[in-house]
C-alpha positions as CSV (number, residue, x, y, z in Angstrom):
1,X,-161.6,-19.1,-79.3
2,X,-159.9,-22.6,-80.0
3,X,-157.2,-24.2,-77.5
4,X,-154.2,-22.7,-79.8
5,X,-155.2,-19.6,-79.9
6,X,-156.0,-19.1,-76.3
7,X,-152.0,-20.7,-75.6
8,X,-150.8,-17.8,-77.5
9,X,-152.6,-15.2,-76.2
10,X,-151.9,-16.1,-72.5
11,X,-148.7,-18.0,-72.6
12,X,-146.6,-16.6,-69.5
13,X,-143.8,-15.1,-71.9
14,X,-141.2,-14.4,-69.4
15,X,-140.8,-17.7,-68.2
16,X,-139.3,-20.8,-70.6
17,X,-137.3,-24.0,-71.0
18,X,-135.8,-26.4,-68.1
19,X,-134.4,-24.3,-65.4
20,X,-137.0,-22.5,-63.7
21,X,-136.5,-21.5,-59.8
22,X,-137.9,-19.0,-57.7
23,X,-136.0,-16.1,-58.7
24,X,-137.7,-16.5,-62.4
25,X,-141.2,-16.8,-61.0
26,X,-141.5,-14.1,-57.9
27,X,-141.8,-11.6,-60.9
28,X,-145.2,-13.7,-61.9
29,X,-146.4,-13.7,-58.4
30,X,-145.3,-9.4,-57.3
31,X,-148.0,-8.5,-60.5
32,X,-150.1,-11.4,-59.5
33,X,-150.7,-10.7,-56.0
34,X,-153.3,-7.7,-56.7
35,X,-155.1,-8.3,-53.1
36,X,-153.2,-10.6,-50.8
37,X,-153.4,-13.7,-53.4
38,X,-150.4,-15.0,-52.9
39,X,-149.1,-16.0,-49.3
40,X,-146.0,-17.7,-48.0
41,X,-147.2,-20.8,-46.5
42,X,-144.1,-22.6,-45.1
43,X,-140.4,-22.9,-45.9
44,X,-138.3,-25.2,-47.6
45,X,-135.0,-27.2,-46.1
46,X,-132.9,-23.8,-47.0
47,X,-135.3,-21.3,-45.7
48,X,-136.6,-20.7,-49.4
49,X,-140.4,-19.3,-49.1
50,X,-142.8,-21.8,-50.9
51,X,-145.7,-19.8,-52.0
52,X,-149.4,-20.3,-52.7
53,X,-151.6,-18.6,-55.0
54,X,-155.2,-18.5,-54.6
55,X,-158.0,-17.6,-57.0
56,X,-161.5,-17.9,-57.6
57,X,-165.2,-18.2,-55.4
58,X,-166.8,-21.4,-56.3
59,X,-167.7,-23.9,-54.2
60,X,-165.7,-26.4,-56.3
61,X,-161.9,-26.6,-54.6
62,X,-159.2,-27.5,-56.9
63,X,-155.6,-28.2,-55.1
64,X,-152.3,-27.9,-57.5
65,X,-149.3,-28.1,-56.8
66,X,-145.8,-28.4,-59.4
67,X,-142.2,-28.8,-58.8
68,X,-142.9,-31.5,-55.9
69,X,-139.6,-32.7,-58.1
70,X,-137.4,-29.7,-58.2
71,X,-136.1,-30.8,-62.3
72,X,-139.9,-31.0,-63.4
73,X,-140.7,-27.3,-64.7
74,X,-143.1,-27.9,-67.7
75,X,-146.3,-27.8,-65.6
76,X,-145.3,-24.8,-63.8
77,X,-145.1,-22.9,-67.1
78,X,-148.3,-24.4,-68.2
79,X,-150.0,-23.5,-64.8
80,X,-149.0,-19.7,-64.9
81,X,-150.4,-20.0,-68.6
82,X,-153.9,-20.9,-67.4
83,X,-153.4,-18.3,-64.3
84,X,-153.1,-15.8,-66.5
85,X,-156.6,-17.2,-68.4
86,X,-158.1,-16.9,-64.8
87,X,-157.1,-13.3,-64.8
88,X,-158.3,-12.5,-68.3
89,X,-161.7,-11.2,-67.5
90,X,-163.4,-13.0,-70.4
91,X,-166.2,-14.6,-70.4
92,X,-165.0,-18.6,-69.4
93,X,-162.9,-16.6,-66.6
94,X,-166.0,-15.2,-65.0
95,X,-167.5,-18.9,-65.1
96,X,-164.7,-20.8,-64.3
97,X,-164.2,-18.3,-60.8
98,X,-167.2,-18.6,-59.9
99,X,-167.7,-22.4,-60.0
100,X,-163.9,-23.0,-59.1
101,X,-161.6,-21.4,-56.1
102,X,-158.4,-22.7,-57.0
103,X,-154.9,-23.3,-54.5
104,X,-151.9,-23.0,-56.4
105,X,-148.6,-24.4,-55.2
106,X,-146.0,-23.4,-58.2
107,X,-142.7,-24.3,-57.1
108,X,-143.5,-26.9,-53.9
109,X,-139.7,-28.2,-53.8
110,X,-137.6,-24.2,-54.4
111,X,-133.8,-26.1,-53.4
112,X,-134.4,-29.3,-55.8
113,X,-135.4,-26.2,-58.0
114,X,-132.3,-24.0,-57.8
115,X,-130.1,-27.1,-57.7
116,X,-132.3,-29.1,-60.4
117,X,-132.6,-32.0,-58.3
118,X,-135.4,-34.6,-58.4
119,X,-134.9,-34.8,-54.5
120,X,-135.0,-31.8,-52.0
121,X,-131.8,-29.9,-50.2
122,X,-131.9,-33.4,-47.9
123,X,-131.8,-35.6,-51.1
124,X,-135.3,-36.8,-50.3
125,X,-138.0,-37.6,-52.9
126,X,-141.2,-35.6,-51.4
127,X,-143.1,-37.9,-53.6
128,X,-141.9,-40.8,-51.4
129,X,-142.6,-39.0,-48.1
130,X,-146.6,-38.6,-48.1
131,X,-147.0,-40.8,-44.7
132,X,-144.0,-40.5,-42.8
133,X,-143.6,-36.5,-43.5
134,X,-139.8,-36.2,-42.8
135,X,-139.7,-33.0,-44.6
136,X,-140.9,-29.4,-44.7
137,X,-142.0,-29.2,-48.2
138,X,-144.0,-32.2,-47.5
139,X,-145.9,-31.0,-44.0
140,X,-146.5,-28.2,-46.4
141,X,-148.1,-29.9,-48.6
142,X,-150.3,-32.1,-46.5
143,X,-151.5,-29.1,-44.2
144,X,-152.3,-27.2,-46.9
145,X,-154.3,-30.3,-48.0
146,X,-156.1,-30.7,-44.6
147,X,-156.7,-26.6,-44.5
148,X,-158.1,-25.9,-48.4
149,X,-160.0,-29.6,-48.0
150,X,-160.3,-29.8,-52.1
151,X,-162.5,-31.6,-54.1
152,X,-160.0,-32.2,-56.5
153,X,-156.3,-32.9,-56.5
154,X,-153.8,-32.0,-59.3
155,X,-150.2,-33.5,-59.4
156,X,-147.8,-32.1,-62.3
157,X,-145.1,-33.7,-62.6
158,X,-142.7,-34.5,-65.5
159,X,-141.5,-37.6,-67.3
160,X,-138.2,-38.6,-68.7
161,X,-137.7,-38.7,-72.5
162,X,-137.5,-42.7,-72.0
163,X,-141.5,-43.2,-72.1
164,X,-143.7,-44.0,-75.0
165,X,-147.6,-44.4,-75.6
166,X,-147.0,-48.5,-75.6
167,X,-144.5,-49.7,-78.1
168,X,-146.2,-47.7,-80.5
169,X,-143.2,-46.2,-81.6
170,X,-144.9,-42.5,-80.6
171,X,-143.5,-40.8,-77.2
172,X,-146.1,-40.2,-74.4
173,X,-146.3,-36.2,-74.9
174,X,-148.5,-36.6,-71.7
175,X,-149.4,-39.2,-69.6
176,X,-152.2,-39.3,-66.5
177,X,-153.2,-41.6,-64.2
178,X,-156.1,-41.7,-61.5
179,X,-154.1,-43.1,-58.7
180,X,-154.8,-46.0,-56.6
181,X,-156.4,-45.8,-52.9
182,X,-156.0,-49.8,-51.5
183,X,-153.5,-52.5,-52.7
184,X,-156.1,-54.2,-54.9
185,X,-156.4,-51.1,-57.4
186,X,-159.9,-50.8,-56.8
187,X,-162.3,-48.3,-58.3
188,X,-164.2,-46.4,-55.9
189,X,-166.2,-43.0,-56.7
190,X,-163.9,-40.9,-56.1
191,X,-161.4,-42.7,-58.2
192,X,-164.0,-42.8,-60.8
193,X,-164.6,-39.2,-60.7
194,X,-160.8,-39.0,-61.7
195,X,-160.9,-41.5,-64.2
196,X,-163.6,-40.0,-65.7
197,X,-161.9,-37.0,-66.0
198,X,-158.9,-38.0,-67.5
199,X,-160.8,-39.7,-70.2
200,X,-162.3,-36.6,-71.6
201,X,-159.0,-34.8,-71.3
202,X,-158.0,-37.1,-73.9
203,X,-160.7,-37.1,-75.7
204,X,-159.5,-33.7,-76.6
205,X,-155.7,-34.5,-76.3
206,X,-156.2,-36.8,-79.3
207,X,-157.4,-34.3,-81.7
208,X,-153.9,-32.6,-81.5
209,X,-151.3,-35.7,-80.7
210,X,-152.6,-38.5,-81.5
211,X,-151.4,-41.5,-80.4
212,X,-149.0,-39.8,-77.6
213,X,-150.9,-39.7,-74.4
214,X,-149.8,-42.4,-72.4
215,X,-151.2,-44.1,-69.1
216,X,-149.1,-44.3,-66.4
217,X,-148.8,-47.6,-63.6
218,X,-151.0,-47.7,-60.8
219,X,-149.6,-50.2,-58.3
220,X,-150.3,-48.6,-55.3
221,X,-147.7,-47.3,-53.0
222,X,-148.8,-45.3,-49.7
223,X,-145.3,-43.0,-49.7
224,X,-146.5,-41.1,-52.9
225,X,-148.9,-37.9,-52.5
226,X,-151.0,-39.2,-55.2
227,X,-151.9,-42.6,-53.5
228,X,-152.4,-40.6,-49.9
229,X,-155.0,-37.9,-51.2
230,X,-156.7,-40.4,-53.4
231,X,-156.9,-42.8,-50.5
232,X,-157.9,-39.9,-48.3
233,X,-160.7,-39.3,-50.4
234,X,-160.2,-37.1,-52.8
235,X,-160.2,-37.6,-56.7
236,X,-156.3,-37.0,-57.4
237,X,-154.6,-37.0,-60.9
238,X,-151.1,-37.0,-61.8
239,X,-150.2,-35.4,-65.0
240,X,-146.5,-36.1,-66.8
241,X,-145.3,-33.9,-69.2
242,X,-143.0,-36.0,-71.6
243,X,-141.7,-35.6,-74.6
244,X,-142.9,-34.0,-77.9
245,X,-140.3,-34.3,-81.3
246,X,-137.2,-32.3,-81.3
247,X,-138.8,-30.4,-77.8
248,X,-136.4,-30.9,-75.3
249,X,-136.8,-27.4,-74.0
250,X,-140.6,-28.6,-73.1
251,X,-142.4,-26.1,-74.9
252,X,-144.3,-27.6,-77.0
253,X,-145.3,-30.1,-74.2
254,X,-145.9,-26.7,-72.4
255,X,-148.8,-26.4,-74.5
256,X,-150.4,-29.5,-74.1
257,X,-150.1,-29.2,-70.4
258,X,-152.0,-26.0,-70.7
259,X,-154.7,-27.7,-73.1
260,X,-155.2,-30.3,-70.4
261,X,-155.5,-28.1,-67.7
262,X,-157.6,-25.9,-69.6
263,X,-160.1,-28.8,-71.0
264,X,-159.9,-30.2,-67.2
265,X,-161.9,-27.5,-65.8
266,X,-164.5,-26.6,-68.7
267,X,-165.6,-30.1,-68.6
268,X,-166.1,-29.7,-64.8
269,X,-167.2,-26.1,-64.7
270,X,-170.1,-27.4,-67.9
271,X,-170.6,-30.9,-65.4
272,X,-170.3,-32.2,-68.9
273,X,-168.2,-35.0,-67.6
274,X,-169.7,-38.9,-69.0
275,X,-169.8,-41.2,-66.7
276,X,-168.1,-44.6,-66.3
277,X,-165.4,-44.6,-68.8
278,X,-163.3,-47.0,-67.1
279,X,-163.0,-48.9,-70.7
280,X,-161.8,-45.4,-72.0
281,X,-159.3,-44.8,-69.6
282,X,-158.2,-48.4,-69.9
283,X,-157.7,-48.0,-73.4
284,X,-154.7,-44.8,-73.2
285,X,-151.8,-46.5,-74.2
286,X,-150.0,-47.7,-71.0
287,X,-146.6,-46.3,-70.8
288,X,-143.6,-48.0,-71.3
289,X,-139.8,-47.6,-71.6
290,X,-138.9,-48.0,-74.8
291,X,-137.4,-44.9,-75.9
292,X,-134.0,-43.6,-76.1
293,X,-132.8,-40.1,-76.9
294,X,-130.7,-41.3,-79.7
295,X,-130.2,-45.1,-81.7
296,X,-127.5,-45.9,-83.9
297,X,-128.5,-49.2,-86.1
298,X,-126.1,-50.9,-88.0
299,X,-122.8,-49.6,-87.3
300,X,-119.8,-51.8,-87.9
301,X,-117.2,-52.3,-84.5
302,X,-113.8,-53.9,-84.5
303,X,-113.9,-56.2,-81.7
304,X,-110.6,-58.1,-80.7
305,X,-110.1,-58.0,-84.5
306,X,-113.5,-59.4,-85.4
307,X,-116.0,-56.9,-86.8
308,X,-119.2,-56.7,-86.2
309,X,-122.2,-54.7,-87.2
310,X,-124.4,-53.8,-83.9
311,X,-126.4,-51.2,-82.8
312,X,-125.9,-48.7,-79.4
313,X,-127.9,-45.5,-77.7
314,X,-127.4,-42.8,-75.9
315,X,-129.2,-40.5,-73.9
316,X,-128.8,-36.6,-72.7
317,X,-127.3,-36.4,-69.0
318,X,-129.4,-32.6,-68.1
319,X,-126.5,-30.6,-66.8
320,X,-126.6,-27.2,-64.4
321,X,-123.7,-25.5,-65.5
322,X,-123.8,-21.6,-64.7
323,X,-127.6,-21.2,-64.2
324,X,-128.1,-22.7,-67.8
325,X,-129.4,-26.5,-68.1
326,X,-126.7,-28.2,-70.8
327,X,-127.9,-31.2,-72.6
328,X,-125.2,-33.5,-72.8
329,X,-125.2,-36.9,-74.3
330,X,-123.5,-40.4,-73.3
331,X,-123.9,-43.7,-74.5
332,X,-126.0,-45.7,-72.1
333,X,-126.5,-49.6,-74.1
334,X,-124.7,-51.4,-76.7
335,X,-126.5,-54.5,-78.5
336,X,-129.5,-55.7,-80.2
337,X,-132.2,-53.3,-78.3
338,X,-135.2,-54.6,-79.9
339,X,-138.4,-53.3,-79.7
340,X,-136.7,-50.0,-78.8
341,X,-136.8,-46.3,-80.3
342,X,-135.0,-43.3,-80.6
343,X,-136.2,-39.9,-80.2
344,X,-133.0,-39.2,-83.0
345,X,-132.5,-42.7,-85.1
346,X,-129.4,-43.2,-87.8
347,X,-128.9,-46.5,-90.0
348,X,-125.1,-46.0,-90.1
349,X,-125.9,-49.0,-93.0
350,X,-122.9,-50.7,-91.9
351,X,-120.1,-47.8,-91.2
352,X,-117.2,-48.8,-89.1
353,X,-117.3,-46.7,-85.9
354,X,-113.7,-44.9,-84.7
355,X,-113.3,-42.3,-81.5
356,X,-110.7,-40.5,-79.9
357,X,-110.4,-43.1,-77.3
358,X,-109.9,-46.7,-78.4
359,X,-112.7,-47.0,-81.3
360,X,-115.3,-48.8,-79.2
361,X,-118.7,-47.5,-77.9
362,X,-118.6,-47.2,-74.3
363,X,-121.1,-47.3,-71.7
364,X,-120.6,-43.4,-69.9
365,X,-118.7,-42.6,-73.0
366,X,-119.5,-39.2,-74.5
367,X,-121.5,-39.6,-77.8
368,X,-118.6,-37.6,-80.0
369,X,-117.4,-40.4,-82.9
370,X,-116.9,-41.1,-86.6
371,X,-118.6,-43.2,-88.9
372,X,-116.1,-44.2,-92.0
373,X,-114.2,-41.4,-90.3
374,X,-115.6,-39.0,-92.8
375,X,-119.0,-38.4,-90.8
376,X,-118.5,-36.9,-87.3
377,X,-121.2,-37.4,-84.5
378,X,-120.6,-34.1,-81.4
379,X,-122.9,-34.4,-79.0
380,X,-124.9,-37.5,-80.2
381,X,-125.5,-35.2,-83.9
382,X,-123.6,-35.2,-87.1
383,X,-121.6,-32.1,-87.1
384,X,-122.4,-30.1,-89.9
């Protein structure tokens, strides 16, 4: 069975798009939790239960954990999708239990969840908070850590829409990175062993998006988890789910994120992991900000009666209204922006730009103008 076909037939259908709290995955975990599985293992800043879901009787630990930034849902869809492989009683299940006994964390941060925030119910980044542990969701985290004592550490995150593979013009669909353990940015074993890994993920990863796996800055910085555990020891990598064309809801990324974790442990569970591919790993396009989620070229302003032809961007402000996430764009930059993309590009081919307001683009300004007056933008689009 290829990677697409495995997606459909264990994609977790009753979870999808941005908002995802606890409320849509306790469902998930009630018909998971077949003989104790799934435990309460601490509480968050509100008194929300953060669970744990554990699986599997190899020797081989694996630690994952999602949500750490309560607005970063993608990988907790993908890691209920391979879940639900581990509970598929085929043949790569059987295998993968007994090499593997994986520790799930699905939603680490619930409040930032419910509220999409980035930051916890104290507006604290737990990603910041890996050595002075100010917070419950992060003592969680770490005593979970020094209980399970992995062999591996997963960190899903998401990235913004602003990162590309390079200046390639491509987005970074995914990105990794094998954290650093010391200030230099060494490369130890264990480091290695995560390097290593990452390079055969995209190995596969570039058979279905080429060009748009990205490879994300290793300065070191102690505060993050990823740093700690690595510099504790333990192989660590941090996967971003980014953008993919048109995909703002994430689920195509979704599916990548699945193929990654998926390819992750059949190399591992197969020890058909090469060694030293530090060059490989090197050679993922390091990402950059260069993207925008849309780019206006050429338009024609009125300036203090001098008109000019620039260019200006805007980008989607994610919006909680009502338990729905609203995607609402602003313009964020007027000027040249060279070497910059957009996700949604228009060559307004020298249009003179009017609004409701005072027929100049504004930083903060909602994306809703005309171009010649006869083609309306709503919403950063052209209303049809």
């Amino acid at each position: 069975m290829n990677l697409e076909e495995l997606f459909t037939q264990y994609k977790e259908d009753s979870i999808a798009g941005r908002y995802l709290t606890l409320d849509h995955i306790r469902p998930i975990l009630d018909r998971l939790n077949t003989n104790n599985q799934v435990q309460i293992i601490g509480k968050s800043v509100l008194g929300e239960p953060i669970y744990s879901y554990e699986i599997g009787t190899g020797k081989t630990r694996i630690y994952l954990w999602s949500q750490m930034h309560g607005n970063e849902s993608t990988t907790t869809k993908a890691l209920f999708d391979f879940i639900n492989v581990l509970n598929g009683k085929s043949e790569i299940a059987a295998k993968m239990l007994s090499t593997f006994t994986f520790l799930c964390i699905p939603i680490l941060n619930p409040d930032g969840a419910r509220l999409y925030t980035r930051e916890n119910a104290n507006k604290v980044d737990l990603n910041r908070d890996s050595q002075n542990l100010t917070q419950p969701e992060s003592n969680v985290l770490r005593t979970v850590f020094e209980k399970f004592k992995p062999d591996y550490c997963f960190n899903l995150h998401d990235q913004r829409t602003i990162f590309g593979a390079g200046e390639t013009g491509k987005p970074a669909t995914l990105s990794f990175l094998a954290p650093s353990y010391n200030e230099e940015r060494e490369i130890n074993e264990n480091r290695l062993k995560a390097i290593n890994l990452i390079a055969g993920i995209n190995d596969e990863l570039q058979k279905h998006i080429p060009g748009q796996i990205g490879r994300f800055d290793d300065s070191f910085n102690i505060n993050c988890i990823g740093d700690t555990f690595q510099f504790l020891g333990v192989p660590t990598i941090l996967f971003e789910a980014g953008h993919y064309e048109g995909d703002y809801e994430r689920e195509i990324t979704r599916k990548f994120l699945f193929f990654s974790l998926f390819t992750s442990f059949k190399l591992l569970s197969a020890n058909d992991l090469v060694d030293n591919r530090i060059q490989d790993y090197l050679n993922i396009s390091q990402n950059k900000v260069v993207f925008y989620d849309f780019m206006y070229k050429n338009v024609k302003i009125n300036y203090d009666g001098i008109e000019i032809i620039t260019n200006f961007v805007a980008q989607y402000k994610e919006e909680l209204i009502e338990n729905k996430i609203h995607f609402n764009a602003y313009i964020v930059e007027v000027g040249e922006l060279e070497n910059y993309f957009g996700h949604y590009e228009y060559d307004a081919k020298d249009a003179l730009y009017s609004d409701d307001y005072d027929n100049l683009p504004k930083v903060n300004q909602k994306a809703d103008f005309y171009l010649n007056k006869n083609v309306k933008f709503v919403n950063g689009l052209i209303k049809s």
